[in-house]
C-alpha positions in Angstrom: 25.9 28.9 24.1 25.6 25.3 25.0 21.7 25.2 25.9 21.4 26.9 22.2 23.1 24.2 20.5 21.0 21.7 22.7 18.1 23.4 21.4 19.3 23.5 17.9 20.3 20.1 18.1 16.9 18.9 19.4 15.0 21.2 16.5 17.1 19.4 13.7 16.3 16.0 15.2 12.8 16.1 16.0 12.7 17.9 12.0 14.2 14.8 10.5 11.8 12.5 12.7 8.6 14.5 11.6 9.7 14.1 8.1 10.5 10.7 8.4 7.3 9.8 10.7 4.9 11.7 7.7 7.1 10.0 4.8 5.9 6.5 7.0 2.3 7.8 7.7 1.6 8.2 3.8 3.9 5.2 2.4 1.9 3.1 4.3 -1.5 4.6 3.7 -0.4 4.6 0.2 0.8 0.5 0.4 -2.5 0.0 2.3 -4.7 1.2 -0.2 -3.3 -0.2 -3.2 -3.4 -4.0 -1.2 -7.4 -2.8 0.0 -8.5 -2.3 -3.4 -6.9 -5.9 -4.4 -8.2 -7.7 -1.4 -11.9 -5.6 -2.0 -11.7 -6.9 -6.2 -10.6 -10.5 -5.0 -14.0 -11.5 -2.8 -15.6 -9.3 -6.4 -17.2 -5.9 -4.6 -18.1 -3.2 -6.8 -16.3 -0.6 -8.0 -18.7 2.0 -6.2 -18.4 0.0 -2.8 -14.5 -0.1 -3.3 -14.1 3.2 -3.9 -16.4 4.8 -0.9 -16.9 2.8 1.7 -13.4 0.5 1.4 -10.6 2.9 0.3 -12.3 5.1 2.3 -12.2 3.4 5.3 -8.1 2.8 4.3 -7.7 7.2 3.9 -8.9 7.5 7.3 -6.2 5.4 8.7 -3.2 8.4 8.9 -5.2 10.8 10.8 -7.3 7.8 13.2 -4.0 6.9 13.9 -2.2 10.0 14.9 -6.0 11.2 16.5 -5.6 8.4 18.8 -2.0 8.7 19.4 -3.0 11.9 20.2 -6.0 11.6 22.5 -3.7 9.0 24.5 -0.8 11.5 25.1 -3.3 13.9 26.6 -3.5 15.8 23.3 -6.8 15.4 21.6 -7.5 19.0 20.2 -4.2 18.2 18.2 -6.3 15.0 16.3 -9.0 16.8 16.5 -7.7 20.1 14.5 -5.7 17.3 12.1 -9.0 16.1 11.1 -11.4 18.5 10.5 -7.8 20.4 8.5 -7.7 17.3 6.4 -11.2 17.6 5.5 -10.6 21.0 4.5 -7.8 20.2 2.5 -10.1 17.2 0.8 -12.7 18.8 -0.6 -10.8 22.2 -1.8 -6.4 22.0 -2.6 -6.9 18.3 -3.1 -9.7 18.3 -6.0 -7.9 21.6 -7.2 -5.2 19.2 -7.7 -7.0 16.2 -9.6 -8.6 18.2 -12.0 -5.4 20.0 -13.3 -3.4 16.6 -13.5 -6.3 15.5 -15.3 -6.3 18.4 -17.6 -10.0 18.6 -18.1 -13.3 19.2 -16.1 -14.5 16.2 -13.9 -17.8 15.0 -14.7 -20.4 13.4 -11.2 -22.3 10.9 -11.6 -26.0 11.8 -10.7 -26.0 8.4 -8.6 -23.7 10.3 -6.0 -25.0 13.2 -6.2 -28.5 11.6 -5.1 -27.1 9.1 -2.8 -25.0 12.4 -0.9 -27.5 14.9 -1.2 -27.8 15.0 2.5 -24.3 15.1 2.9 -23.5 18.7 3.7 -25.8 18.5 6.6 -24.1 15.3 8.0 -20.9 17.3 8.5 -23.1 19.5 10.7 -23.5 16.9 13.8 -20.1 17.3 14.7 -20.0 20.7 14.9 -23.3 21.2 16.8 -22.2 18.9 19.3 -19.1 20.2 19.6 -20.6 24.1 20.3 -19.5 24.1 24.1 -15.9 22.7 23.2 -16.8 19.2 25.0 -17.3 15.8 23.6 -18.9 13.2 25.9 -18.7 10.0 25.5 -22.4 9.9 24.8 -21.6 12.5 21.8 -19.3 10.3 20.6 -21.2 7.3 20.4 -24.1 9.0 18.5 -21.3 10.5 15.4 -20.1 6.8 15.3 -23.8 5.2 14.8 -24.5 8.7 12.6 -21.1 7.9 10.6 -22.2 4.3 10.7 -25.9 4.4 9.4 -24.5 6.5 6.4 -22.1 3.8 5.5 -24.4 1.1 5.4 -27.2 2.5 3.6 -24.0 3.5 0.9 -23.0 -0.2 0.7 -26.8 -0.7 0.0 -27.1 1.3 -2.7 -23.9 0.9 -4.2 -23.8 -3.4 -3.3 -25.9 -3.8 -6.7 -23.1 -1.9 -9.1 -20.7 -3.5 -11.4 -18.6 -6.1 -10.2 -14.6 -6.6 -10.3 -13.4 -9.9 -11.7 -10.5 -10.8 -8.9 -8.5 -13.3 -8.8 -9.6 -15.3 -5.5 -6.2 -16.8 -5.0 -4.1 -13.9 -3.5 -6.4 -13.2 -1.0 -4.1 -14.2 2.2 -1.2 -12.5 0.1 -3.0 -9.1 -0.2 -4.6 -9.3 3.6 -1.2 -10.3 5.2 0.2 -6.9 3.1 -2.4 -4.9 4.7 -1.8 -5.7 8.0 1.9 -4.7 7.4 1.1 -1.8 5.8 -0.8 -0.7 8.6 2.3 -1.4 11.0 4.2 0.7 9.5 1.2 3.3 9.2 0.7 2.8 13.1 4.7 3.6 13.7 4.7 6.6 11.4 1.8 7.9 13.7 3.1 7.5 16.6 6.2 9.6 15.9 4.2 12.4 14.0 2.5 13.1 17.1 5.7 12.7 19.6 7.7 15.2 16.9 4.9 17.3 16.2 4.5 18.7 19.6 7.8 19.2 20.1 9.1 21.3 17.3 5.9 23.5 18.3 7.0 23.8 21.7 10.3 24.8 20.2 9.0 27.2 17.5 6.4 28.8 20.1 3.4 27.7 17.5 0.5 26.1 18.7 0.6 22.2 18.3 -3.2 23.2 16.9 -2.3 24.9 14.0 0.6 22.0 13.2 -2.0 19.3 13.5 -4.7 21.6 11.1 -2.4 22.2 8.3 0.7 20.3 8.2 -0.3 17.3 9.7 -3.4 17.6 8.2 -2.3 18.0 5.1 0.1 15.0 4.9 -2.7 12.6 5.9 -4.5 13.5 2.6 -1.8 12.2 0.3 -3.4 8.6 0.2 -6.6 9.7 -1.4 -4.9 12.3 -3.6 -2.8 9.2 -4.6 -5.6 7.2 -5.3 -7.7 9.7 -7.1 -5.1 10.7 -9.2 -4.6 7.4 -10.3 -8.5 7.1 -10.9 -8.9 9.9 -13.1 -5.8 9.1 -14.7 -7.9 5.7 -15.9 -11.1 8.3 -17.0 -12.6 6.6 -13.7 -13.9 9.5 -12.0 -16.4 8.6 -10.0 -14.1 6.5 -8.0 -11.8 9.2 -7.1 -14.9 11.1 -6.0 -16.1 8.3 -3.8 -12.5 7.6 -2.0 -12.4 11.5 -1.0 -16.0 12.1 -0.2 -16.1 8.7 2.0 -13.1 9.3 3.6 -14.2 13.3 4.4 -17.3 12.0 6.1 -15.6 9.3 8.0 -12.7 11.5 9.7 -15.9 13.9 10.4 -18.2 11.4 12.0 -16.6 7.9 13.4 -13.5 9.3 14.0 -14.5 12.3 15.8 -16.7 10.0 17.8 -13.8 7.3 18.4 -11.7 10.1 20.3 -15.0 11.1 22.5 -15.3 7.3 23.4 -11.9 6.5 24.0 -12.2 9.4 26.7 -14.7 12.4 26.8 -12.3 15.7 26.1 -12.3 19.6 26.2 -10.7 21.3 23.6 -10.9 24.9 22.1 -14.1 26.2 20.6 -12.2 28.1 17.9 -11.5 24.7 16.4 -15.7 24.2 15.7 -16.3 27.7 14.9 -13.7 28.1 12.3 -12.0 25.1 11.2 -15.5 23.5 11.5 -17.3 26.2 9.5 -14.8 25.9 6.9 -15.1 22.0 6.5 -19.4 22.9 6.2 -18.6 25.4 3.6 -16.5 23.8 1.6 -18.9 20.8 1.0 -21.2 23.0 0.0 -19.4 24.8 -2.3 -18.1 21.6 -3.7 -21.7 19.9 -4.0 -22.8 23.1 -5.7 -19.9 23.1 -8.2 -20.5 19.2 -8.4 -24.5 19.8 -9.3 -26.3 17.1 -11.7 -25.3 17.3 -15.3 -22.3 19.3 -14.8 -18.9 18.8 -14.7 -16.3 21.0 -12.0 -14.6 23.5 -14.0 -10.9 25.1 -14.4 -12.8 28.1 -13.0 -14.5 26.1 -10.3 -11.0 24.8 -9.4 -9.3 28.0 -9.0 -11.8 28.8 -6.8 -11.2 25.8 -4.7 -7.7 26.4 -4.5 -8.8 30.2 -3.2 -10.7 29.1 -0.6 -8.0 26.2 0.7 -5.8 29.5 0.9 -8.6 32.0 2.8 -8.6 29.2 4.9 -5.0 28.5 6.1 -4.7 32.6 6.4 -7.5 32.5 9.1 -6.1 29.6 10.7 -2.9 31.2 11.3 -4.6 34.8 12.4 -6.7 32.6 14.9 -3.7 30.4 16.2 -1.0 32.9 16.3 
């Protein structure tokens, strides 16, 4: 009787610190991208370079941080499965979402459209190298310069576009809010993880599946934030250049960070399906995003059907 009210005890505690720990993860994702859009309009960037290469970089932050939290405690399947879930989550339930708050289809731009028309088949390095369910460190070098090279020819292209009148004077006030946000970012990490495994060593579930679609999912709030408030302000090429940048990101650099901090083994599963997923959903999303067009209410549903498909298999796989 008493171990069973230890173990309830402990369930209820570690419950409270996951929520808190997530609650911290996207407040401060949240804080950090409002203050990196500030600083970025302050030194005058463009809009286009703002919204894909520096919120971008911001989105990544919740899932690098609890990926490296991760790989240090010996875990790194459970970043790995959070990221390549997040990116799931991205490009499906999360545009689902901004296009019915925005109560109307959401028109691309052609620009992105031709600067990413490779993108679908940069989401494949990953999961080639990851085939044998082994990342060296030399594999993890080459996604960072792959994830890298992309990045920089974007801030080429997009370097030339409109530029944000900022107001130069709050630039240490904005950097110094930043940083702080990304404390408390950094803390909220650090906990999801430590919580995280527990509660799945207490429920029996794979910490996997945790990391894939809870986890995973939380860590995709900043963006949704963000793009919601974009398309709110008719600004949709914005929100389409936080969520694409950041999806590419998590896919490439921070896939490679984990193989560089140490080389890791981790289940093949995670490639084959949570991988195939991420590849098919970009290029059901590129498809549906085609020059011209705008994504549909029925092109949303659709979306949201195959967000769902994919956390059904997840748990059929992971059970």
């Amino acid at each position: 009787m008493t171990d069973l009210s230890t173990l309830f005890a402990t369930m209820i505690e570690n419950l409270f610190i996951f929520a808190v720990s997530l609650f911290l993860v996207v407040k401060g994702a949240t804080l950090a991208t409002k203050y990196a859009q500030k600083l970025a309009e302050n030194f005058q960037l463009s809009r286009y370079t703002i919204g894909f290469i520096i919120i971008a970089v911001i989105s990544i932050l919740p899932e690098t941080f609890i990926s490296i939290n991760s790989s240090l405690k010996g875990m790194p399947s459970f970043g790995l499965g959070t990221l390549l879930g997040s990116n799931v989550s991205d490009m499906t339930i999360v545009f689902a979402i901004i296009i019915l708050f925005a109560g109307r289809g959401m028109k691309i731009e052609s620009r992105i459209l031709k600067n990413n028309r490779i993108y679908p088949f940069l989401l494949l390095l990953p999961l080639i190298l990851g085939l044998d369910g082994y990342y060296s460190r030399l594999e993890g070098a080459a996604l960072v310069v792959d994830g890298a090279v992309f990045y920089y020819m974007a801030f080429e292209n997009g370097a030339a576009g409109l530029k944000s009148a900022g107001e130069k004077n709050n630039r240490w006030k904005n950097l110094i809010l930043l940083l702080l946000s990304m404390v408390i970012l950094l803390a909220g990490a650090h906990f999801v993880v430590k919580s995280a495994t527990t509660l799945a060593t207490i429920f029996g579930v794979n910490p996997v599946l945790i990391g894939m679609l809870v986890v995973g999912l939380g860590t995709t709030m900043p963006e949704l934030f963000f793009a919601l408030k974009s398309v709110k302000e008719r600004d949709d090429s914005l929100a389409v250049g936080d969520i694409l940048g950041t999806v590419l990101a998590d896919a490439t650099i921070v896939v490679g960070i984990l193989g560089l901090i140490g080389p890791f083994s981790f289940p093949p599963k995670i490639i084959y399906i949570t991988g195939t997923f991420m590849v098919l959903s970009s290029l059901m999303l590129f498809y549906f995003m085609r020059s011209g067009r705008v994504i549909s209410k029925k092109e949303t549903y659709m979306l949201f059907a195959f967000w769902v498909v994919f956390v059904l298999v997840e748990f059929m796989a992971n059970k």
